[in-house]
C-alpha positions as CSV (number, residue, x, y, z in Angstrom):
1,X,-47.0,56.3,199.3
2,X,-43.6,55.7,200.1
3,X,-42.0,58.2,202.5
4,X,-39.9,61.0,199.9
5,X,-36.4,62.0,201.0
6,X,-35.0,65.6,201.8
7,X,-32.9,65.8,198.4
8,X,-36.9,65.4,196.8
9,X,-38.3,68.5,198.3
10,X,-34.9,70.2,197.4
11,X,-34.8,68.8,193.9
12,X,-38.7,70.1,193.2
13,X,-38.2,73.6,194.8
14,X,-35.4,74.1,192.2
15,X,-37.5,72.8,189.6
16,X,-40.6,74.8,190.4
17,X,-38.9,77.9,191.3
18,X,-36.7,77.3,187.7
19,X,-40.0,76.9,185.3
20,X,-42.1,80.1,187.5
21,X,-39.9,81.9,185.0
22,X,-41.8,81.1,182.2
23,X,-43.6,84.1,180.6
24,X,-46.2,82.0,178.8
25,X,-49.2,81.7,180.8
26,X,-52.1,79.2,181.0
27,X,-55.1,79.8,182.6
28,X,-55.2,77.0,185.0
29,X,-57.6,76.8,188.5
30,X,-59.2,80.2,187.0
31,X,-55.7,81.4,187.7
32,X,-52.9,82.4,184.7
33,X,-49.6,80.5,185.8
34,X,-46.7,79.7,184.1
35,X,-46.8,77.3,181.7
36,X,-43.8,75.0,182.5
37,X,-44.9,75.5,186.0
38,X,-48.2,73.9,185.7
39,X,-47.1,71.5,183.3
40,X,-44.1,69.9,186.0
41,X,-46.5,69.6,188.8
42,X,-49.5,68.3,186.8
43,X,-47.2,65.5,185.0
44,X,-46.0,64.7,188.8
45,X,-49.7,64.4,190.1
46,X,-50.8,62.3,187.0
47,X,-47.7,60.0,187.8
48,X,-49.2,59.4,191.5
49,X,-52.4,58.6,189.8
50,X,-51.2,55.9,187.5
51,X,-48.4,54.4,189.2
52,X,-48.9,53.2,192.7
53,X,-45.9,54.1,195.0
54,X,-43.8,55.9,192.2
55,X,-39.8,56.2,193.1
56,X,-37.8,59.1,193.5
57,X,-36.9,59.3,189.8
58,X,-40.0,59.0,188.4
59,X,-41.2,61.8,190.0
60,X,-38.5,64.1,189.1
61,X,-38.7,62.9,185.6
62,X,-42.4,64.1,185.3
63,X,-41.7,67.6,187.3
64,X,-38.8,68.5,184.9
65,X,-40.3,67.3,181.6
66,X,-40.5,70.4,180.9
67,X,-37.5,72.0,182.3
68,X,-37.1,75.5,181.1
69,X,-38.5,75.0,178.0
70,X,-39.9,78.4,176.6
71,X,-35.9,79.3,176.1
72,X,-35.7,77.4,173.2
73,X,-39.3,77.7,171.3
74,X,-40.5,75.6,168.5
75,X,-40.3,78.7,166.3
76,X,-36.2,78.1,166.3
77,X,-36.4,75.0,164.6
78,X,-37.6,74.4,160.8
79,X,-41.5,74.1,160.3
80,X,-43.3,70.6,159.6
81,X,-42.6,67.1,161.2
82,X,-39.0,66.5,160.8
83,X,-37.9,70.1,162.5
84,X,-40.9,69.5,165.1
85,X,-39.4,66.0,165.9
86,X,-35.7,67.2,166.1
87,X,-37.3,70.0,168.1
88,X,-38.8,67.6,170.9
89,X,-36.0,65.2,170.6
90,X,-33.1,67.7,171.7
91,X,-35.9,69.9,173.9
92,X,-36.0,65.7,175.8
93,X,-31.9,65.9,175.9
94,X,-32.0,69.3,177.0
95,X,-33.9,69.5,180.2
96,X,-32.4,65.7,181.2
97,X,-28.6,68.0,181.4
98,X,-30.3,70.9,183.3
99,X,-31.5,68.6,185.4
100,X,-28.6,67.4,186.3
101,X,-26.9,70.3,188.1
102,X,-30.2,70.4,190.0
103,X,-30.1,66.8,191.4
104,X,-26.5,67.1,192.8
105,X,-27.0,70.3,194.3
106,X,-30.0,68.5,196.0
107,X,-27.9,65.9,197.5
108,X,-28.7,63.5,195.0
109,X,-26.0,60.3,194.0
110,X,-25.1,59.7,190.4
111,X,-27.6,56.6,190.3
112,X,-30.6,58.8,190.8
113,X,-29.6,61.8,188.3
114,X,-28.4,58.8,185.8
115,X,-32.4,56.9,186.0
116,X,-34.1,60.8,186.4
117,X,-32.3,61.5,183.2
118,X,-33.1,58.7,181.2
119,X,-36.7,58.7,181.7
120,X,-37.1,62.6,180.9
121,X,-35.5,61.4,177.6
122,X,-37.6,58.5,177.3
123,X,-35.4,56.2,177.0
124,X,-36.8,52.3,176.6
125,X,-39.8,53.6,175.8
126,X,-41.8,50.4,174.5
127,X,-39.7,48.3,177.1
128,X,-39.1,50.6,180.0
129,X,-43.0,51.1,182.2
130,X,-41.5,53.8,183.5
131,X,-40.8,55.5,180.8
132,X,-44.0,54.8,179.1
133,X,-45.4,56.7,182.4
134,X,-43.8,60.2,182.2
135,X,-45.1,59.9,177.7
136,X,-48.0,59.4,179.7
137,X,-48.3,62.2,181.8
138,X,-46.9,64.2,179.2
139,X,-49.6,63.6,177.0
140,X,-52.7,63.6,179.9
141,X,-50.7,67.6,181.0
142,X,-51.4,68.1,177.1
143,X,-55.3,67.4,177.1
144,X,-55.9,69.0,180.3
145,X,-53.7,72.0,179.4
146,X,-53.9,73.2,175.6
147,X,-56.4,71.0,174.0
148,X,-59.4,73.6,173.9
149,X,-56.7,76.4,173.3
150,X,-55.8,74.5,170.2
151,X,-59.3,74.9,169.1
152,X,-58.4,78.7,167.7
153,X,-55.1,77.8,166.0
154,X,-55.6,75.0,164.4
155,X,-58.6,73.7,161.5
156,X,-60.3,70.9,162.8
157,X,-59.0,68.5,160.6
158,X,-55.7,68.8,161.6
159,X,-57.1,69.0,165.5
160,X,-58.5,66.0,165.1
161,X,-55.0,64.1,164.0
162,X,-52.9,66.0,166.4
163,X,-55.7,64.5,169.1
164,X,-55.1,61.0,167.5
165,X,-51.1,61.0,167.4
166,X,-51.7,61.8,170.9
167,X,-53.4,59.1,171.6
168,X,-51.1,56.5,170.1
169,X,-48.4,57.4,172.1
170,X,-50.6,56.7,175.6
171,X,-50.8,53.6,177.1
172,X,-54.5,51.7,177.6
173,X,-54.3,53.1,181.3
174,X,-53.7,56.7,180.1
175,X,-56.2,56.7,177.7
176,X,-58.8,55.4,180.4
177,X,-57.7,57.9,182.9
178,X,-58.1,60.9,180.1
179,X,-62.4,60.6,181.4
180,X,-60.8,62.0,184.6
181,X,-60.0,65.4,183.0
182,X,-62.3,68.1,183.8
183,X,-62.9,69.8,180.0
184,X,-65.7,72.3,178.7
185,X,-68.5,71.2,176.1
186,X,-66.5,71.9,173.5
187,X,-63.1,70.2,174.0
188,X,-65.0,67.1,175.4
189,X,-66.6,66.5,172.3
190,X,-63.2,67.2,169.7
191,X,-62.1,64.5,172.1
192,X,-64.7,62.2,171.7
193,X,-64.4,62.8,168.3
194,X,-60.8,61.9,167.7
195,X,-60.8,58.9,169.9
196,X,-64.2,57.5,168.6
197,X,-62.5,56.2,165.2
């Protein structure tokens, strides 16, 4: 892996130390963390998984995926799929401007913030790798995360499509690398059972 610069370190102790505010917790390790916490360096590790000898960007794209996100909750926007879309889309624009501040006050040039900005929006997805990557990761932090906590919220009908539109966003190399989550009994198989079809 290629050698990461001074600004990185910087850039991901803001980051980090920004989403340890979260106040929702997930039991991760045995240990309850915060939520955007463990989501930004889990998305980075699954990154270093799939992509050999990720860039600067990409990894700071995956750590602040989730940049802050509890401050504006999904309970703001309208219920059903259009306000859960708007939602996600301006959650995406969001974090890629809060970002921002942090990249320049890590030393960071414009090109850098620019690329780290586009890919925590997504942009190009279905043309740009990279930004198929951090949807990737995204979706991998999901499984491992909140899939068996769905379990209690959610009838198993509707688990099973939320598991499925999952899916279809992942590329073939994410989906194969979703046997390298460690899951109990019981979220193994609603897996299975979504991606069996």
């Amino acid at each position: 892996m290629r050698r990461l610069s001074d600004s990185y370190g910087a850039a991901v102790a803001a980051i980090d130390a920004a989403n340890a505010a979260d106040h929702n917790m997930v039991s991760f390790g045995g240990v309850a963390q915060p939520l955007a916490l463990v989501h930004g360096r889990l998305a980075a590790d699954w990154v270093a998984r799939l992509v050999d000898d990720p860039d600067e960007p990409l990894l700071l794209a995956a750590r602040a995926h989730h940049l802050r996100r509890w401050e504006v909750p999904r309970s703001t926007y309208p219920d059903g799929k259009v306000g859960y879309l708007r939602w996600r889309r301006d959650q995406k624009q969001r974090h890629a401007v809060d970002v921002e501040a942090i990249l320049v006050a890590a030393g960071y040039e414009s090109p850098v913030v620019i690329r780290t900005q586009q890919l925590i929006r997504r942009e190009g997805l279905g043309s740009d790798p990279d930004a198929q990557v951090v949807e990737d990761a995204a979706c991998l932090v999901f499984i491992e995360t909140q899939l068996a906590g769905m379990e209690a919220r959610l009838e198993p009908t509707r688990l099973l499509e939320v598991i499925r539109k999952t899916a279809r966003k992942m590329s073939p190399a994410a989906l194969a690398a979703v046997g390298q989550i460690d899951l109990d009994a019981r979220a193994s198989a609603l897996l299975d059972a979504a991606l069996s079809i």
